[in-house]
C-alpha positions as CSV (number, residue, x, y, z in Angstrom):
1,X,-41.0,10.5,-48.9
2,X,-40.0,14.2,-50.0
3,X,-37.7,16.3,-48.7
4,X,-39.9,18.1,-47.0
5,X,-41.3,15.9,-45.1
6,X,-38.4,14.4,-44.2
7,X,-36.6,17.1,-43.1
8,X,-40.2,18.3,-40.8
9,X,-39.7,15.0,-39.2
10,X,-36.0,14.9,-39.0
11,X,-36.8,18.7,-37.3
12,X,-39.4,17.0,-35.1
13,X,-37.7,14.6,-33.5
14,X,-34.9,16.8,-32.6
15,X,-37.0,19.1,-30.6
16,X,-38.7,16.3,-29.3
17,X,-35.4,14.8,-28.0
18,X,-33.8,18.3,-27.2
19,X,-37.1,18.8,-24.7
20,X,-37.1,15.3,-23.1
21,X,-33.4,16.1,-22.3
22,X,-33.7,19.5,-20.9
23,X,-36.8,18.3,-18.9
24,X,-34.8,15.0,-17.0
25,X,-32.4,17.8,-15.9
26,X,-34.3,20.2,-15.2
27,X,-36.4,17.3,-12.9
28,X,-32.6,16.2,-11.8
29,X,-31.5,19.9,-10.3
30,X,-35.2,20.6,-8.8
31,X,-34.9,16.8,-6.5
32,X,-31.5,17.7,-5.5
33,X,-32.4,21.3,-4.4
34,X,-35.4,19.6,-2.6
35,X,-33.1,17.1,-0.9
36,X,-30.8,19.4,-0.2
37,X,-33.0,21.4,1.5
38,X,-34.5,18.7,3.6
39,X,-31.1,17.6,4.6
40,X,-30.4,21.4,5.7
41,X,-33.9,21.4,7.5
42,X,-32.7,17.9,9.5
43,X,-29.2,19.1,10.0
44,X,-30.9,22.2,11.6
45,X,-33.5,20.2,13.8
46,X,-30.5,17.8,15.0
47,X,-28.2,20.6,15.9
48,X,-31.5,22.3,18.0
49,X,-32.1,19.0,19.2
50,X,-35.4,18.4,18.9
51,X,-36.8,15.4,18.0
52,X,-39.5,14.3,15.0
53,X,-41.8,13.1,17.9
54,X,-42.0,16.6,19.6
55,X,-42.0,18.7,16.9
56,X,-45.7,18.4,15.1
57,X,-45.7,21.1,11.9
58,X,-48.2,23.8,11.7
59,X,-49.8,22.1,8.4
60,X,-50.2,18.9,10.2
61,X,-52.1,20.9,13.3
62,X,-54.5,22.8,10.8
63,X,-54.8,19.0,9.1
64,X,-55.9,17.4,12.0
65,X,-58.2,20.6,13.3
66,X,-59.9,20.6,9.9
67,X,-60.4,16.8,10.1
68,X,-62.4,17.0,13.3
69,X,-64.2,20.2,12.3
70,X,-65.7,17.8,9.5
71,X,-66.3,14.6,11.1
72,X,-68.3,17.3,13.5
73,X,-70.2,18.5,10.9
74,X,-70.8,15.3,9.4
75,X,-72.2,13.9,13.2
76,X,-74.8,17.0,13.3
77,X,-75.9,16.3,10.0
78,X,-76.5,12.6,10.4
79,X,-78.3,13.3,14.1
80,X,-80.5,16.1,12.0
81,X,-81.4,13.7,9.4
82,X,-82.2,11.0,11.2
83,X,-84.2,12.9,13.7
84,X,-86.7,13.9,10.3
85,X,-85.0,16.9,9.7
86,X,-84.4,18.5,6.1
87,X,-80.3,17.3,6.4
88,X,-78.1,16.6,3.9
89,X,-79.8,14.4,1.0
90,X,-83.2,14.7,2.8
91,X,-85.6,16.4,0.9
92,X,-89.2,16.1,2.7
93,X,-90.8,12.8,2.1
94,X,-89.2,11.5,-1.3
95,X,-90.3,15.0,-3.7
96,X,-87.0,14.5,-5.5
97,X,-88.2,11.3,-7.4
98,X,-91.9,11.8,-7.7
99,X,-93.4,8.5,-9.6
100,X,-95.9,8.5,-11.9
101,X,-98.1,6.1,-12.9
């Protein structure tokens, strides 16, 4: 092997190491910050006094709203389709896969 070549992969695998190394602390300091922050957010909920039964989050309300606005959705188009209706998938009497013979 050359010395250049040895020296480009010598090169290489210390960048490669240096990055792998930066990146497992950089991942380190980010979970702390987000544990630390959930701890704060507990710490604050505790001192309040609420409990994690009573207190629903605004993401899981818009969640569950968005959940039931698509299981509605789904119901009309079933109810549609099944009453010979063009719904969902239905496209007047089998046109999409015409067979020839």
């Amino acid at each position: 092997m050359d010395a250049y070549a040895l020296h480009l992969a010598m090169a290489a695998l210390v960048g490669a190491s240096f990055m792998a190394v930066s990146a497992y602390y950089m991942h380190r300091k980010t979970l702390t910050e987000i544990l630390d922050f959930a701890r704060s957010i507990d710490r604050d909920r505790d001192a309040r006094g609420d409990s994690d039964d009573e207190a629903v989050s605004p993401a899981h309300s818009k969640k569950a709203a968005g959940e039931k606005e698509r299981s509605q959705r789904r119901a009309a188009v079933t109810t549609t389709s099944m009453a010979g209706g063009r719904g969902r998938g239905t496209t007047g009497g089998g046109a999409r896969f015409p067979c020839r013979t």
